[in-house]
C-alpha positions in Angstrom: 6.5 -10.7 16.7 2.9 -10.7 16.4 1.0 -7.5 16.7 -2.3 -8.9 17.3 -3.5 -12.2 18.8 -7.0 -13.3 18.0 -9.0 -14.7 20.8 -11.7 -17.1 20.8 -14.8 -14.1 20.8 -12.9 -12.2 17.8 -12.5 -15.6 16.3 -16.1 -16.8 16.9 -17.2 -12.7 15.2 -14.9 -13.4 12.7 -17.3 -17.1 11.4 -20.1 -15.5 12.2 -19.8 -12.6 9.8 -18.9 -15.3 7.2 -22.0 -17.2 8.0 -23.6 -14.1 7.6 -21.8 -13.3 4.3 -20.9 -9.6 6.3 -17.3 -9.4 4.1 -18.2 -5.7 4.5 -17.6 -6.0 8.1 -14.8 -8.5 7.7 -12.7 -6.1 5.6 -13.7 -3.0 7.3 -12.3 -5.0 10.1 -8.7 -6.0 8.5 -8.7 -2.5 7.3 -8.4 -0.9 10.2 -5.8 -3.2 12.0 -3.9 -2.6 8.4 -4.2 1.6 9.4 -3.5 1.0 13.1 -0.3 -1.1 12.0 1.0 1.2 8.9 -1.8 4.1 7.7 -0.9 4.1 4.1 -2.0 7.0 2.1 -3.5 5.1 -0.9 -5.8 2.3 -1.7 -3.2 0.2 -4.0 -1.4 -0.1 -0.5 -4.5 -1.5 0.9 -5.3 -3.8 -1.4 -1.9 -5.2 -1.4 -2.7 -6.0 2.5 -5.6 -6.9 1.9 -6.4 -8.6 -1.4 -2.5 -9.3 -2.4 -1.0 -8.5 -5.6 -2.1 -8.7 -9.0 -1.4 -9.7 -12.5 -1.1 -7.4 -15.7 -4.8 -9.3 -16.5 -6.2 -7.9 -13.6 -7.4 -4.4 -15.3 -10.4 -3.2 -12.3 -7.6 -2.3 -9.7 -8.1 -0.6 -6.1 -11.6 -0.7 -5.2 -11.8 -2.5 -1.9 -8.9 -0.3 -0.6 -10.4 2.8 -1.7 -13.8 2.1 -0.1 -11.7 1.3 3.3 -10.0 4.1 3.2 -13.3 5.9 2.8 -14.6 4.4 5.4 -11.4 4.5 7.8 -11.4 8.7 7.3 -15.5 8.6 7.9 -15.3 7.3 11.3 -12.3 10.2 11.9 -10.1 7.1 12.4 -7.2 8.0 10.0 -4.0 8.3 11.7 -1.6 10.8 9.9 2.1 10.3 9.0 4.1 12.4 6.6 5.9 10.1 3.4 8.7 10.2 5.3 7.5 8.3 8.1 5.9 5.9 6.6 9.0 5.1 4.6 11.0 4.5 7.6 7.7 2.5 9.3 7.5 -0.2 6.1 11.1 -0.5 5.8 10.8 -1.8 9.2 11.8 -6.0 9.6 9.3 -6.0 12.3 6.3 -4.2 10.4 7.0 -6.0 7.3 6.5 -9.3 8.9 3.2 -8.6 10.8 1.8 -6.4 7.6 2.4 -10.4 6.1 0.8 -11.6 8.8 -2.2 -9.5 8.2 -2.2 -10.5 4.6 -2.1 -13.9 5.4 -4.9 -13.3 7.7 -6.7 -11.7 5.3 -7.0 -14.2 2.6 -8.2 -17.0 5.1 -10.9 -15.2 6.4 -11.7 -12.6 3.4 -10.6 -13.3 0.4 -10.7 -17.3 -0.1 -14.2 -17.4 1.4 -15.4 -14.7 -0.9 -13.8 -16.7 -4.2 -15.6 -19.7 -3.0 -19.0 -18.0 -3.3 -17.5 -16.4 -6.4 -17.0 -19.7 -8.0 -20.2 -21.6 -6.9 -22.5 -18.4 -8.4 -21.0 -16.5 -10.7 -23.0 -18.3 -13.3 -26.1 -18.3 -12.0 -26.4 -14.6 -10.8 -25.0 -11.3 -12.5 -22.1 -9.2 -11.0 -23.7 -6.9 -8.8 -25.9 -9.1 -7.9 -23.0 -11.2 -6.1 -21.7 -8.0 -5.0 -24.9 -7.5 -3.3 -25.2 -10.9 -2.0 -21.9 -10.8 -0.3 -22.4 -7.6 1.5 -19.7 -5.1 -0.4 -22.5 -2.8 -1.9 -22.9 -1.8 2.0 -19.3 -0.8 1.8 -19.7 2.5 -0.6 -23.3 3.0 -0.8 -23.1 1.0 -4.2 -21.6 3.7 -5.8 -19.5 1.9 -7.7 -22.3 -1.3 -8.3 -19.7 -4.3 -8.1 -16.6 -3.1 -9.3 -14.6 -4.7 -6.2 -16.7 -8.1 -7.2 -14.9 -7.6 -11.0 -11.7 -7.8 -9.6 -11.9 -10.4 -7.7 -13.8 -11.8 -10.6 -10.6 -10.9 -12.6 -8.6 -12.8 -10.5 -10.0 -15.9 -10.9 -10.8 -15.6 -14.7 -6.6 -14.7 -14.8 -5.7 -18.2 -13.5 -8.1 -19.8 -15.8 -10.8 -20.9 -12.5 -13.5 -18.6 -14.4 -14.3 -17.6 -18.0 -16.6 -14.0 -18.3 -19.4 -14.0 -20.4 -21.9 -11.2 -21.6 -26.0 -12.5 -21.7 -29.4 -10.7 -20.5 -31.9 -13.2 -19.0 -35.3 -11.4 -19.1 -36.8 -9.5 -16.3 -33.4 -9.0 -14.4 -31.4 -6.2 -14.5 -27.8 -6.7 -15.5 -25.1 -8.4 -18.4 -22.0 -10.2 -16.6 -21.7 -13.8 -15.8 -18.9 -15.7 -14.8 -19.1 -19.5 -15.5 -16.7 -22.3 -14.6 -13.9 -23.4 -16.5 -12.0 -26.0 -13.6 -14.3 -28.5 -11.7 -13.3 -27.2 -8.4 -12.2 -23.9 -7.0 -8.1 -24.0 -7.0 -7.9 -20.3 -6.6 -3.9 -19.5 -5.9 -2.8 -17.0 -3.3 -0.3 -14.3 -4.4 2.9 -14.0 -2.9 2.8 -11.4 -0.4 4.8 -8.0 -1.7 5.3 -5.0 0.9 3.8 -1.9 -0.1 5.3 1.1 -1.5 4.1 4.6 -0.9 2.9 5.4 -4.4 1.9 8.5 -5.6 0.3 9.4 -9.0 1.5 9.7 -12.6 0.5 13.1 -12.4 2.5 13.9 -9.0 5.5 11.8 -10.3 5.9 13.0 -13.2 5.8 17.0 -11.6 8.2 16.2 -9.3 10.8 14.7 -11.2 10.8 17.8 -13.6 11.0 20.0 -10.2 13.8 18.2 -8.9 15.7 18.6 -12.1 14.3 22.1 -12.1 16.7 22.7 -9.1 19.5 20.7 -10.2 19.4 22.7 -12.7 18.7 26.1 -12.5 18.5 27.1 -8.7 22.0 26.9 -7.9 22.6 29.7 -10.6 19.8 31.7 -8.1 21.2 33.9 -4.9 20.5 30.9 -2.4 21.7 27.9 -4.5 20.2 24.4 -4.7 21.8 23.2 -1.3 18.6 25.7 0.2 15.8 23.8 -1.1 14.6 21.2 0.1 11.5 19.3 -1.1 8.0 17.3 1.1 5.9 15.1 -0.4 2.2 15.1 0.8 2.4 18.0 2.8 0.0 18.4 5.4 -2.2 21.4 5.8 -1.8 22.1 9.7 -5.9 24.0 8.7 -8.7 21.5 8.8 -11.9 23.6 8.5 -13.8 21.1 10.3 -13.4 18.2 7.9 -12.3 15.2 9.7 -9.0 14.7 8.3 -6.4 17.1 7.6 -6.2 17.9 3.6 -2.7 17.6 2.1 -0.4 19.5 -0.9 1.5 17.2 -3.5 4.5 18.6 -3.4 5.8 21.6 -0.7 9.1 23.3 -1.5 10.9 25.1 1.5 14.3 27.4 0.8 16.6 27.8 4.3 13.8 26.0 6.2 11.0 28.1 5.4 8.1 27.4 3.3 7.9 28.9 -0.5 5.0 27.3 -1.8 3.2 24.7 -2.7 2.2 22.3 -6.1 -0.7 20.3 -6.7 -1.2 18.3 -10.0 -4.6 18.0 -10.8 -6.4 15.3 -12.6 -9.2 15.8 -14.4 -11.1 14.5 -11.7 -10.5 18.1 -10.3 -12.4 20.0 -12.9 -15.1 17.6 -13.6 -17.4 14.8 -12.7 -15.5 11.7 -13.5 -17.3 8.3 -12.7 -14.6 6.5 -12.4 -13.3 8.7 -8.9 -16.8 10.0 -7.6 -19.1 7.4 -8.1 -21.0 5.9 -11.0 -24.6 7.8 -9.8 -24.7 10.7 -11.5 -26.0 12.9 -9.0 -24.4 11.7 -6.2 -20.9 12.0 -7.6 -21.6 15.3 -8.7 -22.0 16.6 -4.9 -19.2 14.4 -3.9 -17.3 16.4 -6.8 -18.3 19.4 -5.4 -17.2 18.8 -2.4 -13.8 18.3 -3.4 -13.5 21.3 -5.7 -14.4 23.5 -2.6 -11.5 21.4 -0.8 -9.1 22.8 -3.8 -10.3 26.2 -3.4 -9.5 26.1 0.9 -6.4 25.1 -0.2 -5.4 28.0 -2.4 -6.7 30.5 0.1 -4.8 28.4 2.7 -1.3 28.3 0.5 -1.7 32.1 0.6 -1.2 32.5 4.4 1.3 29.3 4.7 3.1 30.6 1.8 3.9 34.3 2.5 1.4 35.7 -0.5 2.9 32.8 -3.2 -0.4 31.2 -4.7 -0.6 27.4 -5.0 0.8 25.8 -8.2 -2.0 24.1 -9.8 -0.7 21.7 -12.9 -2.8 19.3 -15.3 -0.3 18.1 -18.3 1.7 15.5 -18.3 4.0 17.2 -20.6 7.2 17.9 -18.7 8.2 20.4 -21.1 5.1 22.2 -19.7 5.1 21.2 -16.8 9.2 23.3 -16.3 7.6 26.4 -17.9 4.7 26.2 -15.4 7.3 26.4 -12.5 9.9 28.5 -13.8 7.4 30.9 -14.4 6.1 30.5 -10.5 9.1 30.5 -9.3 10.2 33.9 -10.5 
């Protein structure tokens, strides 16, 4: 059961972006008929769709989904679905087999044209110049200055198409080359593998020591365990004028009602971190900003949601820490 048919003008758009080498407008396009199909929360899911799996080689993870997500929420067109709901969506027959479709969709038009250009330049122009070249700066402002080019760079150089080398030619500006190692371009597409909903280390790790937490010690407390119940990626009903709603790790209810909430927070969260808000300094620093005032809105906003219980904020991956964090909230 096909959930989109291409006709002849989406088609004939389709060739002429490649023509044009506008793989920025190619993936923004599979991007959103990935988010109108199954909105997945994170940019591994994305990728999957888009890009397909990857090898333990393949070390620059992410980046195309991330900047499609990006751009998805930018234009306010981010459809919202609790973990739950997705879950039930992707373990669908029907939406598995059209998400494949999509993949499959994706690499004929996306990603095997890209690797062809890959192949035929990487050793004549840099990195980010290819980036450049094929359009992908335009899809984060070239913040992150051809780090969805390395993967795909990665890729390649995994199945032994591509070999990357380090030299400076004068009077350009940049290091990495990729030259060939195979005559022709024999670049082979990974199987297709359905998407989980993934959440972070961090967020894992927290919630398996809170679900043992109540194992363990609530049903020694006046309600019992059988009263708690736990959501993932709670969402804040408050928006404060953002364009999407903002969401909690981890929300823990007793008899239905809500007790409060905990976040585990990266370091991303109390500094500027290239690697999540952009490789320009300055830039990344607003855009880091920006998300510590998010994480102060939340706090306040945990206060009135929660009945007065503040918002458990975690950073170690320690679990022994972690259980004295929340036995110490929860009492």
């Amino acid at each position: 059961m096909k959930f989109y048919d291409f006709g002849q003008d989406t088609l004939s758009q389709l060739n002429q972006w490649q023509e044009n080498r506008r793989f920025d407008l190619i993936a923004k396009f599979f991007g959103r008929l990935v988010q109108k199909l199954c909105p997945f929360h994170t940019k591994e899911a994305y990728d999957a769709i888009l890009i397909g799996s990857a090898d333990a080689q393949v070390r620059w993870k992410g980046f195309l989904g991330w900047n499609i997500i990006a751009e998805i929420s930018a234009k306010k067109d981010l459809k919202e679905l609790s973990v739950d709901e997705l879950k039930r969506k992707i373990q669908s027959p029907i939406t598995q087999q059209q998400l494949e479709e999509l993949f499959n969709l994706s690499q004929e038009y996306l990603i095997l044209p890209m690797m062809n250009i890959l192949f035929e330049n990487g050793d004549k122009m840099f990195q980010n110049q290819i980036n450049k070249h094929l359009n992908l700066d335009k899809l984060d402002g070239n913040q992150h200055q051809g780090w969805i080019t390395a993967e795909l760079f990665q890729r390649l150089c995994s199945q032994g198409i591509m070999k990357k080398i380090k030299k400076r030619v004068y009077g350009l500006r940049g290091t990495t080359f990729h030259i060939k190692q195979k005559p022709h371009m024999d670049y082979q597409l990974p199987i297709f593998v359905m998407p989980s909903i993934g959440f972070s280390k961090g967020h894992q790790t927290t919630l398996r020591v809170l679900q043992n937490f109540m194992e363990k010690v609530l049903p020694k407390t006046l309600h019992g365990s059988e009263a708690w119940k736990i959501t993932n990626e709670y969402k804040n009903p408050y928006k404060h004028g953002f364009p999407r709603h903002m969401r909690y790790d981890i929300a823990l209810w007793i008899n239905g009602v809500l007790y409060g909430f905990i976040e585990f927070d990266g370091p991303q969260h109390h500094k500027y971190v290239p690697l999540y808000h952009g490789k320009n300094r300055k830039e990344g620093i607003k855009v880091f900003i920006s998300k510590h005032l998010k994480d102060r809105i939340k706090d306040g906003d945990a206060l009135k949601l929660c009945n007065e219980t503040k918002c458990l904020r975690i950073s170690s991956l320690n679990s022994s820490i972690i259980k004295r964090r929340i036995a110490a909230w929860y009492i």
